[in-house]
C-alpha positions in Angstrom: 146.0 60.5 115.5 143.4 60.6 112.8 143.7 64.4 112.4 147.3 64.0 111.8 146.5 61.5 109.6 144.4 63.6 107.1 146.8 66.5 107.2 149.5 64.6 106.3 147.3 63.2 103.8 146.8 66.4 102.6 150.2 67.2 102.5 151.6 65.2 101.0 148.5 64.0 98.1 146.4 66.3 97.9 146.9 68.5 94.6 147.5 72.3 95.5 145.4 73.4 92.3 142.8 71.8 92.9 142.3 72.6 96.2 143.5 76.4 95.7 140.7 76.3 92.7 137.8 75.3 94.8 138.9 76.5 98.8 141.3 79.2 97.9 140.8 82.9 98.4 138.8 83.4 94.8 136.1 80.8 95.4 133.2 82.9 97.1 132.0 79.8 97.8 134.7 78.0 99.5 134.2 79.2 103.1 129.9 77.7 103.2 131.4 74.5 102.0 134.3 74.1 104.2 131.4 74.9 107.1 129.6 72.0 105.4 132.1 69.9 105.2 133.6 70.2 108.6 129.6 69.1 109.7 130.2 64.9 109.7 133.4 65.2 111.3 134.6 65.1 115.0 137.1 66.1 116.8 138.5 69.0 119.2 140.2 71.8 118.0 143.7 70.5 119.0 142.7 67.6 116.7 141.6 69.5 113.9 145.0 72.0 113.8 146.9 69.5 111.9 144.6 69.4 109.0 144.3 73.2 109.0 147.7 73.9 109.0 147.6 71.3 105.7 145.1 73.2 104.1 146.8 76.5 104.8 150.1 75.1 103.5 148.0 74.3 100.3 146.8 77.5 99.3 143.1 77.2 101.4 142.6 80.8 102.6 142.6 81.3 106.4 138.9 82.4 107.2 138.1 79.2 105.0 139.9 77.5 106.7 139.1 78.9 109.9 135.6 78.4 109.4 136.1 74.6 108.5 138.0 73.8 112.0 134.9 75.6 113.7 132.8 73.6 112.1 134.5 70.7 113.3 134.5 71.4 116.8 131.1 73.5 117.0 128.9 72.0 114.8 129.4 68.2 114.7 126.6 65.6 113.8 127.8 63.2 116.6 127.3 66.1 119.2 124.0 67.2 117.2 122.9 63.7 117.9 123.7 64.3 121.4 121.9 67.2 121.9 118.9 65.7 120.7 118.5 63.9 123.7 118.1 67.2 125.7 116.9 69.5 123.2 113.8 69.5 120.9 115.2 69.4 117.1 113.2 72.7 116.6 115.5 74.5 118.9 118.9 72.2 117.4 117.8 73.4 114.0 118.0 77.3 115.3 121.3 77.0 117.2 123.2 74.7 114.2 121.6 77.9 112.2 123.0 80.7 114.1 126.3 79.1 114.8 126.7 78.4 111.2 126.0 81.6 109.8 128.6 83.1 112.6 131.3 80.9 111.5 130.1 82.0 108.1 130.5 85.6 108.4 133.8 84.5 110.8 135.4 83.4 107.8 135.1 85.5 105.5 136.1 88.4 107.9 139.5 86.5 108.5 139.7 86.0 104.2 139.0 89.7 103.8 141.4 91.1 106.6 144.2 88.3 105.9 
């Protein structure tokens, strides 16, 4: 319910230009910050599709915004949180790296081929 909510936020309020300006397919930088972004949230990826497909409607590229639903789902800080109670942060610290940079390089594969 909450991920419909914010894509139909999106939708309907958020401004295409901005958001093709800073997460469309010109901003080298956009698919790192959707990654970064997508961090505090949580949800599955069934939850998440409604806020893609906003984004996507808007302009957002589809590695970015590939990379930002992976984020969601992958590297969450609630689940982070989680796995500190079974894994030393050392070891957290490598595997939030690794997955990161793989939904990284993910992302913009999918905005070079698309």
């Amino acid at each position: 319910m909450i991920g419909i909510g914010i894509g139909a936020f999106i939708h309907g309020y958020a401004p295409q230009d901005l958001l093709v300006k800073y997460a469309g397919e010109g901003n080298f930088f956009a698919v790192p910050i959707a990654t970064i972004l997508g961090v505090p949230l949580y949800s599955n990826a069934v939850g998440s599709l409604p806020i893609v497909e906003a984004l996507l409607n808007k302009g957002v590229g589809a590695g970015t915004a590939l990379a930002f639903m992976m984020a969601i789902t992958a590297l969450s800080l609630p689940e982070m949180i989680l796995l500190r109670k079974i894994i030393k942060p050392k070891l957290i610290a490598v595997f939030v790296g690794v997955v990161a940079t793989g939904i990284i390089l993910i992302g913009y594969g999918f905005n070079a081929i698309l």
